[in-house]
N, C-alpha and C positions, 0 to 999 in steps of 0.2 A: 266853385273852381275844382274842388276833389271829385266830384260828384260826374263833373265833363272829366275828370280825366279817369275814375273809375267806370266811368260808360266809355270812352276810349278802350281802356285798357279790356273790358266783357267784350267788345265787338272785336280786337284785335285777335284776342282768346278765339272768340267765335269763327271766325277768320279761317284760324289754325286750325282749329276743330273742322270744319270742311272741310279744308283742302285735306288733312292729315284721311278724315272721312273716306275722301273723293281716292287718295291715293291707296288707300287699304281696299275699294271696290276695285278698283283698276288691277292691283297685284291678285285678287283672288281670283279675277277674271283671265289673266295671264295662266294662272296655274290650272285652270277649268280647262285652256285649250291647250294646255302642254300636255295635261293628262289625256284628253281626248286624241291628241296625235301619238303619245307614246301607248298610248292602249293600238290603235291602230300599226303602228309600228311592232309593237309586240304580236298581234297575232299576224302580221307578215311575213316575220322572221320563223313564229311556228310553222303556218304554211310551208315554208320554203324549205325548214328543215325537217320533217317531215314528207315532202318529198323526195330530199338528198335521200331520208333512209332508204325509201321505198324504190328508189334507183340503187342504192349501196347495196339491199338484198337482192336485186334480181339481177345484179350484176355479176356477186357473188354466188347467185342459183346458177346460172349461167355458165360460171367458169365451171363451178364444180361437176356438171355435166359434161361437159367439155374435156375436161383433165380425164373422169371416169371414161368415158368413150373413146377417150386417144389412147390412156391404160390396158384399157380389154381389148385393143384392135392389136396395140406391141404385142401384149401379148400371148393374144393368138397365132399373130404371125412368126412369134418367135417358137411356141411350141411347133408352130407347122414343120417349119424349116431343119428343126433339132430331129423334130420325128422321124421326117424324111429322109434326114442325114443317119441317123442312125437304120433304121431300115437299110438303105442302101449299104449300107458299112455292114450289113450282117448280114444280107443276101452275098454281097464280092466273100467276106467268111467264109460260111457256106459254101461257097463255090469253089475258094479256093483247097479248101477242105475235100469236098468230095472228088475233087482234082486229086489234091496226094493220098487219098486212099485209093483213087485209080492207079495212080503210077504204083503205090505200091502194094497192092494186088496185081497190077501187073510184072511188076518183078516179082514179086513172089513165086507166079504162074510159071515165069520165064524161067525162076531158080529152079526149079522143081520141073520142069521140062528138061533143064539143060542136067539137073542129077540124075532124073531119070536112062538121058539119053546117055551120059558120061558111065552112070550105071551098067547099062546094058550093053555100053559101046566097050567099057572096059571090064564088062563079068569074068573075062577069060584073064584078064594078066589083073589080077585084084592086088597084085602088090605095089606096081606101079597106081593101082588105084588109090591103095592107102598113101603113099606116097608123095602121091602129085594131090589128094584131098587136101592138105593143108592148105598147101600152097594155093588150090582153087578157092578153097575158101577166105584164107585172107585176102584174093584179090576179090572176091566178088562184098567180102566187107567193104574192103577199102572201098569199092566205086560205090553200092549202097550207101555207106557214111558220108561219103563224099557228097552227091548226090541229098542224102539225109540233111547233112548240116545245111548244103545251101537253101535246101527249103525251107529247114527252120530258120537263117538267116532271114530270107524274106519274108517269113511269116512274122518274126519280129520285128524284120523295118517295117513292116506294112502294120503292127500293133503301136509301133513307136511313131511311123508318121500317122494314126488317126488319133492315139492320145495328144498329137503335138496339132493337130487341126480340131480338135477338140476342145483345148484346153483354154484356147479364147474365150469360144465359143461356154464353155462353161463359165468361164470370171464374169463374163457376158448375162450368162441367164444369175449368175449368183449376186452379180451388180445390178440386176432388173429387181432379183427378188427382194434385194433391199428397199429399192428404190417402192416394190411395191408396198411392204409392211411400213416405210414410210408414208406412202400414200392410205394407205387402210389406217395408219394412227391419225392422219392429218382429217382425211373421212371422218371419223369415229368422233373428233372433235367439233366436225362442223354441225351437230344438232344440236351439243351444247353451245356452240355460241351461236346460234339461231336464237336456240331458250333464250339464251342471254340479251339479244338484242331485243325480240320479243319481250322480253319485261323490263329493259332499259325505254321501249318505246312503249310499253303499258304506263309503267313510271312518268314519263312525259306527259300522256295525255292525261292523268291525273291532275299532275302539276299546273299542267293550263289550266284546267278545268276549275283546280283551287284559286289560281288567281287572278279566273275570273272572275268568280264569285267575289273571292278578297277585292276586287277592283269595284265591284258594283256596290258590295260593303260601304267601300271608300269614299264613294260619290256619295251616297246616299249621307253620308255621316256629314260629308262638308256640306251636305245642301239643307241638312238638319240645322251644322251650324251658325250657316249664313242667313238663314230665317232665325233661328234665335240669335244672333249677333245685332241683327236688322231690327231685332224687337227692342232687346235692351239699348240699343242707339237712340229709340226714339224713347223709349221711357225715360233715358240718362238725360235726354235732351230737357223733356217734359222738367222732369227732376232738379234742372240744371235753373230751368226758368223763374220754377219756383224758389227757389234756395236763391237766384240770381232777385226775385223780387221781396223776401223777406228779409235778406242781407241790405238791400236800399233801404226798407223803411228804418231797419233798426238802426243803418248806420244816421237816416235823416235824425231820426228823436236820438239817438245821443248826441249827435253834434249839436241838436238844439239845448239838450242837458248844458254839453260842458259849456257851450257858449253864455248859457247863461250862469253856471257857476263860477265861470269867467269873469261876468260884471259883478257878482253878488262879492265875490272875492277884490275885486278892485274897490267896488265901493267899502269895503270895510276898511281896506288896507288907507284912503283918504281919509276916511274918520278917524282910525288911529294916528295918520299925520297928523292931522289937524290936533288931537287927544298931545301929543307927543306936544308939539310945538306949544299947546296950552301948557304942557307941564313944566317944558326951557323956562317958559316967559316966567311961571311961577316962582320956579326955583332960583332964578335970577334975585328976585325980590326977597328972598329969604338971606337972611344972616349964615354965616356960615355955622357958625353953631348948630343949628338947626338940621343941615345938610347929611350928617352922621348916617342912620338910621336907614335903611330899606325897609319900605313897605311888602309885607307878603297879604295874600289871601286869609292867611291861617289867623292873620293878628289883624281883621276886621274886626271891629265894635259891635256889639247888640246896640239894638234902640235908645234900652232901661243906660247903658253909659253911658252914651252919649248923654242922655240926660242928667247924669249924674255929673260927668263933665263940666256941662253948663253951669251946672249951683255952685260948682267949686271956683277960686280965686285964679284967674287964667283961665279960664275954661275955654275963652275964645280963643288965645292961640292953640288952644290944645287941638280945638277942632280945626284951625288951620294947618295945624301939624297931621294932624287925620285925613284933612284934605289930600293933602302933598302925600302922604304914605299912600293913600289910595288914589293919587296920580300914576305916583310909580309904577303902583301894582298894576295900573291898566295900560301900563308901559309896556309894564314886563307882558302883560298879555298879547299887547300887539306885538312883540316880537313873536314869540311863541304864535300867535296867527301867522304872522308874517312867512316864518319856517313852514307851521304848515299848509300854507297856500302855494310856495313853493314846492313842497312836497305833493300836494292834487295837481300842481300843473305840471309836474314832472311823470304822476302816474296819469295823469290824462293823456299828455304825450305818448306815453307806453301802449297805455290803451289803444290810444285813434294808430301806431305803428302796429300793435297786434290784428289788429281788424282790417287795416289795410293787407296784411298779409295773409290774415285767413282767406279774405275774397281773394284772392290771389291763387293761393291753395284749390280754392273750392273752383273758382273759375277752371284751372289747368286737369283738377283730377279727374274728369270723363276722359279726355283725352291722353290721359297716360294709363287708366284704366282700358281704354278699348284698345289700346296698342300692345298693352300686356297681353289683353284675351284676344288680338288676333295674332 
């Protein structure tokens, strides 16, 4: 009966053991195709991003060409426009210039005609000439001044209105020149972060390249494992069968031990009834007097007494007395068997609960051992 149920209990184990088996193939094989799509998926995402860059730079060569050639076309056309304008603002100068040194060279001529002529018209009455001189000549100031100031008046509206049409026009070229040392600082950074991306994308390609190596590492290592995992399965098994067949025999030949320490122990424990019951009936028949005394081991007779016993007056009760004391004592022995046959069939019990647990033990540890190592 323990036997069908310790074979029960090794094919239930064994059971577990598969299936526990079957489901630890099945998850490594889960994680074989997970890795296999996420290795796939990882180099999609490189591809793709690696792309983006190679679009982000030439997008960014792009502008920056763009911006340079809209730059030197402004300008260009702005110095054209300036040039021109000033040119033009210094030819009308110019002109208007050698205009009032005509006018006055020409009065000058005119002055100098009309002293002459006043001279020679007036040689004869020079007093009148001295006379009326002043007064010639504060009028011909006055009309020169006169005359004087309004060209210089226009000479300075005409300097006032080109500084005031100029003056955009320069906030204009001094808001471009900003604009351009903003652009030559903005320039001047764009090689550094070229370099930059250029070794941010050196760096990348590294990095794939590291794990892809690290990925093929990886595979290789589980597929080392899974062959030695695959080995020791089957040597644990091996292992398991043998332990599973030297654990039957030995539990067979103990059980045949206790069983029969079992009867050897019953049969003695009847012999000491029977010993017992012979001692009642004895002790029955005896006087009370007699009854006093306890027999031990220690206060057995030699042979030579007893025979000394015997020659003496009484010697026969003596020896019935002898009797009954080593009744007792084989009393007292069978209890003291009694106790410890109690005692073997209490550590028998212990025993056959130990061994049932060992195989128990030994049955489950492959399978909590391969659950650890996988």
């Amino acid at each position: 009966m323990k036997c069908s149920e310790l074979k029960e209990d090794v094919q239930h184990l064994w059971q577990d053991f598969e299936e526990t088996l079957k489901t630890k193939d099945e998850f490594i094989k889960k994680l074989y195709d997970e890795l296999v799509e996420s290795d796939l998926d990882h180099r999609r995402f490189q591809e793709a991003h690696m792309i983006a860059l190679d679009n982000i730079i030439e997008k960014g060569h792009e502008r920056i060409n763009y911006l340079r050639s809209n730059y030197e076309g402004m300008v260009s056309r702005i110095e054209i426009t300036d040039v021109e304008d000033m040119k033009r603002h210094k030819i009308d100068m110019k002109e208007s210039l050698l205009h009032l040194k005509t006018i006055i060279f020409a009065k000058s001529k005119c002055l100098e005609e009309e002293l002459t002529e006043i001279r020679t018209r007036n040689a004869v009455n020079i007093h009148n000439i001295v006379y009326s001189k002043d007064e010639s000549i504060h009028q011909l100031k006055r009309k020169i001044y006169s005359q004087m100031e309004r060209l210089w008046q226009q000479s300075n509206d005409l300097i006032t209105k080109y500084e005031k049409s100029t003056e955009s026009k320069r906030k204009q070229y001094e808001y471009l020149k900003e604009q351009d040392d903003a652009h030559q600082v903005e320039a001047a950074q764009f090689p550094k972060l070229y370099a930059q991306l250029k070794e941010n994308l050196e760096t990348l390609r590294k990095n794939l390249f590291t794990l892809a190596q690290e990925r093929e590492e990886t595979i290789e290592d589980l597929r080392m494992q899974s062959e030695l995992l695959t080995k020791r399965v089957c040597k644990m098994r091996q292992e398991m069968k043998m332990a599973q067949t030297i654990d039957t025999v030995q539990l067979k030949r103990l059980s045949v031990l206790s069983s029969q320490v079992i009867k050897d122990l019953e049969i003695i424990l009847d012999k000491g009834v029977e010993l017992q019951t012979m001692a009642k009936l004895c002790s029955n028949l005896e006087p009370d007097s007699l009854r006093v005394t306890k027999y031990s081991l220690k206060n057995l007779e030699t042979p030579k007494e007893l025979i000394k016993s015997n020659e003496e007056p009484f010697g026969f009760l003596k020896k019935i007395e002898g009797f009954r004391d080593h009744l007792y004592c084989i009393k007292e022995e069978n209890s003291i068997l009694k106790q410890e046959r109690n005692l073997l069939v209490e550590e028998n019990n212990r025993l056959k609960h130990c061994l049932r647990s060992y195989f128990r033990s030994i049955s489950r540890m492959p399978t909590i051992q391969t659950l650890t190592r996988a």
